[in-house]
C-alpha positions in Angstrom: 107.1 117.9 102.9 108.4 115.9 105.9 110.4 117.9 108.8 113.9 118.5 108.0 114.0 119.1 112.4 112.2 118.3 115.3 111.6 119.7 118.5 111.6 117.6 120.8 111.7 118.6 124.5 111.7 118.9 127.4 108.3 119.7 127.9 107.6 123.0 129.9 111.2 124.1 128.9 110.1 126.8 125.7 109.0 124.6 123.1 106.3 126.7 122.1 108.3 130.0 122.3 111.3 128.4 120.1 108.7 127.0 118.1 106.3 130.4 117.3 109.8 132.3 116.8 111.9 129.9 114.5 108.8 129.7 112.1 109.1 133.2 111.7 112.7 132.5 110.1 111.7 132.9 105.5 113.2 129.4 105.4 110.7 127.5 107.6 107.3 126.9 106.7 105.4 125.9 110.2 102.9 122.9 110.1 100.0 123.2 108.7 97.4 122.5 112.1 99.2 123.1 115.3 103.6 122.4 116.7 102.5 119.5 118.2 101.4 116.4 115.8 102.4 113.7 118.7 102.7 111.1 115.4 105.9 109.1 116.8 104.6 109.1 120.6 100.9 108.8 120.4 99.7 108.9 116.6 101.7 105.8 114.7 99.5 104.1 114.4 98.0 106.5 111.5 100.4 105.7 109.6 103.4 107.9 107.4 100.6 109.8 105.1 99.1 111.1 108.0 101.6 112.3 109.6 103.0 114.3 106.1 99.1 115.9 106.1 100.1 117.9 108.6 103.3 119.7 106.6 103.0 122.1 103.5 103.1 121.0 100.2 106.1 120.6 97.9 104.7 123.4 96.1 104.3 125.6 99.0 107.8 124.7 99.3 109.0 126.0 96.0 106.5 128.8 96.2 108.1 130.1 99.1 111.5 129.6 97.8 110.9 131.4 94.5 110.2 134.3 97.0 113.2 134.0 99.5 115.8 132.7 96.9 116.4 129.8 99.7 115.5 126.6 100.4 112.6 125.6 102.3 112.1 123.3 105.5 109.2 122.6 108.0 109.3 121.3 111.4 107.3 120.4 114.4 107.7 120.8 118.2 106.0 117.8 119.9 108.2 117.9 123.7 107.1 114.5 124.6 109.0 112.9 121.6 112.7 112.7 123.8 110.8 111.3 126.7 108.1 108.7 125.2 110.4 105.7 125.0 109.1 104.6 121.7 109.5 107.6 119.8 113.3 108.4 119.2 113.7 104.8 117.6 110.7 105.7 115.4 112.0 108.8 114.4 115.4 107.2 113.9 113.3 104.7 111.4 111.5 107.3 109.5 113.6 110.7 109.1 117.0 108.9 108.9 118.3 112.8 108.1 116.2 115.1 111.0 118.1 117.6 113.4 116.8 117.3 117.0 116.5 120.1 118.8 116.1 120.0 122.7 115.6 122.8 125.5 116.6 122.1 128.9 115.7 124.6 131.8 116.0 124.4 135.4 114.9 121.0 136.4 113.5 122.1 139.6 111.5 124.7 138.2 110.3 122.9 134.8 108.7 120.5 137.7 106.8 122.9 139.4 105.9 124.3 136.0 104.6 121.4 134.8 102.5 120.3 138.3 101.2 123.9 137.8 99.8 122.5 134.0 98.4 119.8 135.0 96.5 121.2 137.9 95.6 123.9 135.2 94.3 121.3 132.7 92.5 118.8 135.7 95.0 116.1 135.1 96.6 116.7 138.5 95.1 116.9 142.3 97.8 116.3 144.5 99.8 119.7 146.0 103.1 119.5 144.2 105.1 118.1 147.1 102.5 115.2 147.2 102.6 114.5 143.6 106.1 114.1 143.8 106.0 111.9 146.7 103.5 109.3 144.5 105.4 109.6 141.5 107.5 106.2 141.6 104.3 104.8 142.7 102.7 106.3 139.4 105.4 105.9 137.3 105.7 102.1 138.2 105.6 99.6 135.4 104.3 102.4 132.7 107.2 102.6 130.2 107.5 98.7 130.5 103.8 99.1 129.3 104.6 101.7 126.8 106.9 99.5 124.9 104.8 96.4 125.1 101.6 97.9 124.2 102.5 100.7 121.4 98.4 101.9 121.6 98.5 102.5 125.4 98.1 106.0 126.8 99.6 106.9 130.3 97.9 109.6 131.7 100.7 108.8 134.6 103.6 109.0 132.1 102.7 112.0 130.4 101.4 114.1 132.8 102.7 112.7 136.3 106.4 112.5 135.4 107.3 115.8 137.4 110.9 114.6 138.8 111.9 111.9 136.0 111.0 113.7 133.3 113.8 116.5 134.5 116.8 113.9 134.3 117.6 115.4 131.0 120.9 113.6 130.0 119.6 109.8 130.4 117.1 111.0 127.5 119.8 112.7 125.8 122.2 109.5 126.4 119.2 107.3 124.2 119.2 110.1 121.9 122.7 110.2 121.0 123.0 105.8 120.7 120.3 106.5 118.0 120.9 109.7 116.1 124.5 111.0 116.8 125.9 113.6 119.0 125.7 116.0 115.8 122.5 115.7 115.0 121.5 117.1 118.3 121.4 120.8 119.5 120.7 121.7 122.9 119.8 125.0 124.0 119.7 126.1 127.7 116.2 127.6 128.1 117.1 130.3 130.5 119.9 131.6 128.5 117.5 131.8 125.3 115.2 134.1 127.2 117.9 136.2 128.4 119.7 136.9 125.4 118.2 135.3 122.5 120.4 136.1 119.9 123.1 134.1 120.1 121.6 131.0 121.1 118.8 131.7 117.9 122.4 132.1 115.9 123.3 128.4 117.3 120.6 127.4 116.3 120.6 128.7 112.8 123.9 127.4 112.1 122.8 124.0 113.6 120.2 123.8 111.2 122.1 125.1 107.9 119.8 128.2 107.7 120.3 132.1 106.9 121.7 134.0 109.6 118.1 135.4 111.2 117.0 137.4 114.1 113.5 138.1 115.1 111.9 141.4 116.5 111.6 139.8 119.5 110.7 136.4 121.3 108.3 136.5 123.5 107.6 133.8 127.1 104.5 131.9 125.8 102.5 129.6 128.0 104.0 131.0 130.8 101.8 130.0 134.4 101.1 132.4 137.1 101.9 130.1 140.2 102.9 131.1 143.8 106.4 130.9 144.9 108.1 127.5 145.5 109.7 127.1 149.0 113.2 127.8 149.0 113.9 124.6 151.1 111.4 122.5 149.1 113.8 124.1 145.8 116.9 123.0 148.0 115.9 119.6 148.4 114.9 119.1 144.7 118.5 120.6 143.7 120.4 117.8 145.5 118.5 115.5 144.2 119.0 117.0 140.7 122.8 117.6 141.3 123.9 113.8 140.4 121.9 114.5 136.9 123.0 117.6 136.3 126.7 116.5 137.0 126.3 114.1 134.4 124.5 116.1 131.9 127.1 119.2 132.2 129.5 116.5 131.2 127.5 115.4 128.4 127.0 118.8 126.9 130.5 119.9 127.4 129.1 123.4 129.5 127.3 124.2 132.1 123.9 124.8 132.8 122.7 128.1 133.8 120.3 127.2 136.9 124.6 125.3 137.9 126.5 127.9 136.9 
């Protein structure tokens, strides 16, 4: 099988929680290893019959709908795909049909979340104010790189990105010139934790599956971190405000963490 949707991103916005629930739906078969294959960002160069190792079988696929009376699809969550800037043309290239789905959350927090990850995982040593203060130094020159070297790796650009990677409608903006406004869902993390049903209904309907709701979803990966600064959260909303104008516009509602 090949996904019939993706998700992909934002990172530290409830991949993994979408991703662990929606496989639970009797339509979706999850991948076979783990949510994230990173194929179109880091993996291409394996090549197509790699990447469809990592999905059931056709005739775990007919198995299963033998059982459920419905149709079958798999998917992935790899959050790095809507920021990696080779990997929406890629996917545009090789699932000419896929749904995207993408989670947006508090830009201001998703930073801090994700300095808190990369401390946790000894990618980061910078205090979060200081990492942000060297991230245009960082960031410098490394999707230029990206593109012209598709083997690179940028510890910097995938690990480092703490403010740029929270500028969610310029990544939504090169999704849409590639795959469509319709082909995209977006689904405001906070609101999904707060009251998952309708926004799992959205999704559902977005994705042309039965009507479902789980026993429950559940916060994975969540970080125990002290309390940002409330004038440290202040100065990062400004600067996110611009963005987040833009991006309300683009989605036709408003964020929660605006609202």
């Amino acid at each position: 099988m090949t996904p019939s949707f993706l998700i992909v991103g934002a990172k530290r916005a409830g991949t993994t929680s979408l991703y662990q629930t929606i496989v639970g739906h009797p339509q979706v078969l999850p991948a076979v290893l783990h949510k994230e294959v990173h194929y179109f960002d880091n993996g291409y160069a394996h090549g197509s019959a790699w990447y469809r190792g990592h999905f059931p079988t056709r005739a775990a696929a007919a198995i299963a709908q033998r059982r459920t009376g419905l149709p079958a699809v798999t998917a992935e969550a790899t959050p790095s795909y809507m920021w990696h800037p080779l990997a929406a043309r890629r996917i545009a290239e090789d699932l000419p049909a896929v749904r995207l789905v993408v989670l947006i959350r508090d830009p201001v927090l998703r930073a801090y979340s994700e300095h808190a990850h990369s401390v946790s995982m000894g990618w980061e040593t910078e205090q979060f104010e200081r990492a942000m203060e060297l991230e245009d130094e960082r960031m410098s020159g490394e999707m230029e790189r990206l593109v012209a070297e598709p083997g690179y790796r940028s510890v910097h650009h995938a690990c480092h990105a703490y403010v740029t990677r929270g500028r969610y409608v310029e990544q939504l903006e090169r999704l849409e010139a590639l795959f469509g406004r319709d082909r995209i869902h977006v689904i405001d993390s906070d609101a999904l934790f707060l009251d998952p049903a309708p926004a799992l209904d959205g999704l559902t309907e977005f994705l042309g599956l039965q009507t479902w709701q789980p026993p429950s979803l559940k916060n994975l990966n969540a970080r125990p971190r002290s309390r940002l600064s409330a004038s440290l959260q202040s100065r990062l909303a400004d600067d996110f405000a611009p963005y987040d104008a833009r991006l309300a516009t683009w989605l036709g509602w408003t964020p929660s963490w605006r609202s």
